[in-house]
C-alpha positions in Angstrom: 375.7 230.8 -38.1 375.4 228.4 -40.7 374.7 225.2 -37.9 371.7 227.5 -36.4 369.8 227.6 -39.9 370.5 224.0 -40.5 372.7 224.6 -43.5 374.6 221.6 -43.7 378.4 221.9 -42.4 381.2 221.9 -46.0 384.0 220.1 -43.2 381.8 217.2 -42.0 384.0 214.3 -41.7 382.5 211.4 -42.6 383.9 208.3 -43.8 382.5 206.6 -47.3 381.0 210.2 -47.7 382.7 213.0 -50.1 381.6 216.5 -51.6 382.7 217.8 -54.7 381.8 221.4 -55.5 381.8 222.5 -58.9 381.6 226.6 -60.6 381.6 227.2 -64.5 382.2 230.6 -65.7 382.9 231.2 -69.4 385.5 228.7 -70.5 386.9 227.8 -67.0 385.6 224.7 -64.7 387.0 225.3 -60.9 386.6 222.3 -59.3 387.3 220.9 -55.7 386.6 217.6 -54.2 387.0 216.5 -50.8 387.1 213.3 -48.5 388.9 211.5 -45.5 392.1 210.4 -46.2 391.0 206.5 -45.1 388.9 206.4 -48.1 391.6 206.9 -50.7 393.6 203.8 -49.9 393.2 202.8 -53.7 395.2 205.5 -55.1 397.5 205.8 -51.8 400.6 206.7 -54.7 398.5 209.7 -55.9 398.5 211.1 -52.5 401.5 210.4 -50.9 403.8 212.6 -52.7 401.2 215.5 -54.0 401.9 217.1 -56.5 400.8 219.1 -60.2 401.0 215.4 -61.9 399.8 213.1 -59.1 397.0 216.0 -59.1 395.7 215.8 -62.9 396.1 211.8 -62.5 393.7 211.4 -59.8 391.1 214.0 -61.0 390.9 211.8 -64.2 390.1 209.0 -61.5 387.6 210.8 -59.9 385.6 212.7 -62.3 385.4 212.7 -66.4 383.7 215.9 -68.5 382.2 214.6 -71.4 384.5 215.1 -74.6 382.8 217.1 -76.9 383.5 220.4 -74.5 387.4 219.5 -74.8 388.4 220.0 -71.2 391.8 220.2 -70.2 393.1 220.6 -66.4 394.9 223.7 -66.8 396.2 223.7 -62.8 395.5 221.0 -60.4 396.5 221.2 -56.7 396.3 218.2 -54.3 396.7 218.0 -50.0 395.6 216.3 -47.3 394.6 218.6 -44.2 394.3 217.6 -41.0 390.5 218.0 -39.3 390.9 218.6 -35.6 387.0 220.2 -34.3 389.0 222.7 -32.0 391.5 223.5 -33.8 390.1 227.3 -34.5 389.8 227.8 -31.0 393.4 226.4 -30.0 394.7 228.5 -32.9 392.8 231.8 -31.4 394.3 230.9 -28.0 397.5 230.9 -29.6 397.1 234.4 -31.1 395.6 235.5 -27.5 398.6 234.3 -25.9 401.2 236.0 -28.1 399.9 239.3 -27.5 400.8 239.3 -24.0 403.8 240.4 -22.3 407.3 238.9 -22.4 407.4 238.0 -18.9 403.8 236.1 -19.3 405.7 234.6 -22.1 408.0 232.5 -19.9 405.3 231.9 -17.2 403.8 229.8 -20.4 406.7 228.0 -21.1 407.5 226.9 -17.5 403.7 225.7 -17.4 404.3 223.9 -21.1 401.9 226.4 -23.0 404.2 226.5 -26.1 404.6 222.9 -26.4 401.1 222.8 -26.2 400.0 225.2 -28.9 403.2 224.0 -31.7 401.8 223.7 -34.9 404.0 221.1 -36.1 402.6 218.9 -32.9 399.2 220.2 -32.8 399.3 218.8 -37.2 399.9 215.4 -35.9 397.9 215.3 -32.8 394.9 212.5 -32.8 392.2 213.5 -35.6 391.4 213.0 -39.4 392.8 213.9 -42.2 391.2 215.3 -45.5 392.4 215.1 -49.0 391.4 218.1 -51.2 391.8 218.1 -54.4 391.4 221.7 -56.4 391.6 221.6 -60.1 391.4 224.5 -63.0 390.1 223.3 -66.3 390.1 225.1 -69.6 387.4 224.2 -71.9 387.3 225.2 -75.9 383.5 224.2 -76.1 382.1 224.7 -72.4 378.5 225.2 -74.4 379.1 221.4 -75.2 379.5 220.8 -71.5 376.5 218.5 -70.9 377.3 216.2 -67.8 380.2 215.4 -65.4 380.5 211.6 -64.0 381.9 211.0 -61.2 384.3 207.9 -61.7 385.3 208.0 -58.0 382.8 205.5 -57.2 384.5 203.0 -59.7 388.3 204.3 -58.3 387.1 204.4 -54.4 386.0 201.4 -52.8 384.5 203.4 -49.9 382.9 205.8 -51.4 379.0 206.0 -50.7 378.0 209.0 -51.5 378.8 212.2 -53.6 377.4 215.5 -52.4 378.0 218.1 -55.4 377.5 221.5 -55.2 377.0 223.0 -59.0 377.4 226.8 -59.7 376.6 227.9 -63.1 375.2 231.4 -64.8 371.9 229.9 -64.7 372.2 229.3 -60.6 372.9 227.2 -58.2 372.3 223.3 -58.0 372.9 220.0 -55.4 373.2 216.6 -56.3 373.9 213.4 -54.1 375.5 211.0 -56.5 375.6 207.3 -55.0 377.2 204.3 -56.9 373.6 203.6 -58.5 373.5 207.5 -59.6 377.0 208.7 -60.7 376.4 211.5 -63.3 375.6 215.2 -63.1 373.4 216.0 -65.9 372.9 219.7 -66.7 
């Protein structure tokens, strides 16, 4: 519904081009920023082996709160997800499929059906790959919170642009940081 109102689409895949969405409540910064895997060549260790540690380090890369709200990522959470455009529909087909009888069951598997719909192949089949970051931070001043930059452009060599999404108590804003416009002012 969202493509028929021209809302633009959260999953685009688009290389050189990252989002990064952004909700403040209270003391707590939720954070998630997303990109194609090809893009994050320059901090290939970060990613390879994801996890709570590789997570903080690489949001410090990516973005920086200024210090006088004393932020501190509480949780961080890194993976790379793989973008395949059907892969809803092959994933409903599946579900289809396993609702019907036993003996359709084997008529699938002597036509290859089940090879075709295993999820371990259908992860590793031809398409792109994300890498989403999700961070938690806790901050002891978040009135002091003034602006985030987005330090990716210095860490990323691909990076072009930035599309941040900023939900606050005072509403919703967008930004499209570029590597002549890399801080969110609020």
């Amino acid at each position: 519904m969202a493509d028929h109102h021209g809302v633009r689409q959260a999953d685009a895949h688009e290389h050189g081009s990252h989002s990064l969405e952004i909700a403040m409540e209270k003391n707590e910064v939720l954070m998630v920023y997303k990109g194609p895997i090809a893009d994050f060549h320059d901090v290939e260790d970060l990613i390879e082996n994801p996890s709570e540690s590789s997570a903080k380090k690489l949001l410090g890369k990516l973005v920086k709160v200024n210090a006088e709200a004393k932020c501190v990522p509480e949780h961080a959470h890194l993976s790379v997800k793989s973008i395949e455009k059907d892969h809803d529909d092959h994933e409903g087909h599946k579900k289809h499929h396993d609702h019907h009888s036993n003996e359709h069951h084997e008529h699938e598997k002597h036509h290859g059906h089940d090879k075709h719909h295993d999820d371990d192949q259908h992860a590793t089949e031809g398409g792109h790959k994300d890498v989403i970051l999700e961070a938690h931070l806790e901050c002891q001043d978040i009135k002091a919170l003034k602006q985030i930059s987005a330090n990716a452009f210095e860490t990323l060599d691909e990076l072009q642009s930035l599309d941040v999404d900023l939900v606050t108590d005072q509403g919703a804003q967008e930004f499209l940081l570029n590597r002549n416009n890399t801080v969110i002012a609020f």
